[in-house]
N, C-alpha and C positions, 0 to 999 in steps of 0.2 A: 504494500500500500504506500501511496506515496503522498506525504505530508501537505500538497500544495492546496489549501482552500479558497484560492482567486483566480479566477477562471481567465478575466479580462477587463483592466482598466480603463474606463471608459471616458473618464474626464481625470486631471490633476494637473494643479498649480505646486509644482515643490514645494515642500515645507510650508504650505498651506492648506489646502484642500486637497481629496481623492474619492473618488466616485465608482466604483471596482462591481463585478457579478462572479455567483458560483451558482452554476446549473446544478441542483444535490439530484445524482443518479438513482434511482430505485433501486442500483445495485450493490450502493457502499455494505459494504462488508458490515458496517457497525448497526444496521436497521435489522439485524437479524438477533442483535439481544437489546436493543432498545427501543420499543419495547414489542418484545412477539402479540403480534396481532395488534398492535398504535403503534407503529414507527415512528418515529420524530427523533431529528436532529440531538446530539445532544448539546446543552445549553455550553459546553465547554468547548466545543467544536464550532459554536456561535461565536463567544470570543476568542477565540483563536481564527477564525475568519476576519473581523474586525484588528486584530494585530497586525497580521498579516498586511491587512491592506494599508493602517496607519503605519506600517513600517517599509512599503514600498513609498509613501508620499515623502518620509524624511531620509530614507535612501536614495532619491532622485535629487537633494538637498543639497548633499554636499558626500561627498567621495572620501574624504582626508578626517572625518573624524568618526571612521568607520560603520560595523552596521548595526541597524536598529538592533536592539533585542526585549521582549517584551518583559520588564524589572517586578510590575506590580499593577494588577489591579485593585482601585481605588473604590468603584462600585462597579457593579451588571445589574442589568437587571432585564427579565424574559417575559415578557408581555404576550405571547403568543405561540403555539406550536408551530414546526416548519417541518413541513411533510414530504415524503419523497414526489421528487417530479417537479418541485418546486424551482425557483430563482431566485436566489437570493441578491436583493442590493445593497450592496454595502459602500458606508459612507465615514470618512473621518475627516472633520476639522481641527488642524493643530493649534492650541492651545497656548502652548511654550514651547521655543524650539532653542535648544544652548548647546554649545559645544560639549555638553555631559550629558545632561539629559533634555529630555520632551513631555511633553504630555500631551492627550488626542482624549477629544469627544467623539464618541463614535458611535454608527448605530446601524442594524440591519433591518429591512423594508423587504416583505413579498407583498406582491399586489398593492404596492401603496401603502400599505400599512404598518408599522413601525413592529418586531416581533420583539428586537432588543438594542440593549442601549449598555454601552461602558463608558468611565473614562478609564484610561488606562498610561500608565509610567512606564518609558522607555530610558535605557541605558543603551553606550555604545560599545560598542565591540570593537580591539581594532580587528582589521580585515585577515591581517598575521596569522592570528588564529584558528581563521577557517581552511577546510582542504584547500587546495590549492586550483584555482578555477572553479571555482563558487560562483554561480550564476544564477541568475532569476532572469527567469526566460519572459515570465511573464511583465514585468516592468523593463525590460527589454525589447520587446514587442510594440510594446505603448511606444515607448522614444521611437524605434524606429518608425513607426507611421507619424511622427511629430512633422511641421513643415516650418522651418529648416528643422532639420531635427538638432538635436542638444548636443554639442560638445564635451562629452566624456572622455576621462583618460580612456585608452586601451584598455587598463589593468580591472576598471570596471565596468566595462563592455567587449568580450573579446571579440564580439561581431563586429564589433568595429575595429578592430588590432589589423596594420596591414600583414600581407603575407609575408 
């Protein structure tokens, strides 16, 4: 299974705004104990969607003071079940953004309607620590369809690294 809960960033302003979807498959593995026979999302897999996306908008931010990593949530709270087959919209407004830390209002919407809400504390990582060619494809993506698209080093975009 692979960890990525953002499907596709659909609007962001670095280190301001992000606006991101995850189509929840009817096949995730995890709707088969949660719960047999009511499937829904689990509410931790809710925020960890909302990280995620609040960590691709302060990773688009700045390169050199490494990457998001999610330190602490503040509050959540789950206003609604999300079912399989669903779309999820997720949304984060930054807060506070410092060369240590951030913090994001964030919240998910199926069909317009708001299911959940965090704010959430981010710390930074430096880049060093992770394997070596660390990519998000999916905030990767986003830039590349950007018009001009964004001048990134290489080292955080190897799509863009020449030959």
């Amino acid at each position: 299974m692979r960890f990525i809960l953002v499907d596709e960033i659909q609007a962001m302003i670095p280190g301001k705004s992000i606006r991101a979807s995850k189509f929840v498959s009817p096949d995730e593995d995890y709707f088969r104990d949660h719960f047999p026979g009511f499937p829904v999302v689990p509410g931790v897999l809710l925020t960890e969607m909302m990280a995620q996306t609040a960590g691709k908008c302060l990773d688009a931010e700045s390169f050199e003071r490494g990457r998001s990593m999610l330190a602490r949530i503040d509050s959540a709270r789950f206003s609604a079940w999300v079912l399989p087959g669903s779309t999820a919209v997720i949304s984060a407004e930054i807060q506070t953004s410092r060369p240590e830390f951030a913090k994001a209002k964030c919240r998910v919407e199926v069909h317009s309607r708001v299911v959940a809400m965090a704010d959430l504390f981010f710390a930074f990582v430096p880049r060093d620590r992770f394997a070596a060619g660390l990519r998000d494809e999916v905030l990767e993506a986003y830039l590349a369809r950007q018009t001009p698209p964004p001048s990134l080093p290489p080292a955080a975009n190897p799509t863009l690294a020449a030959p």
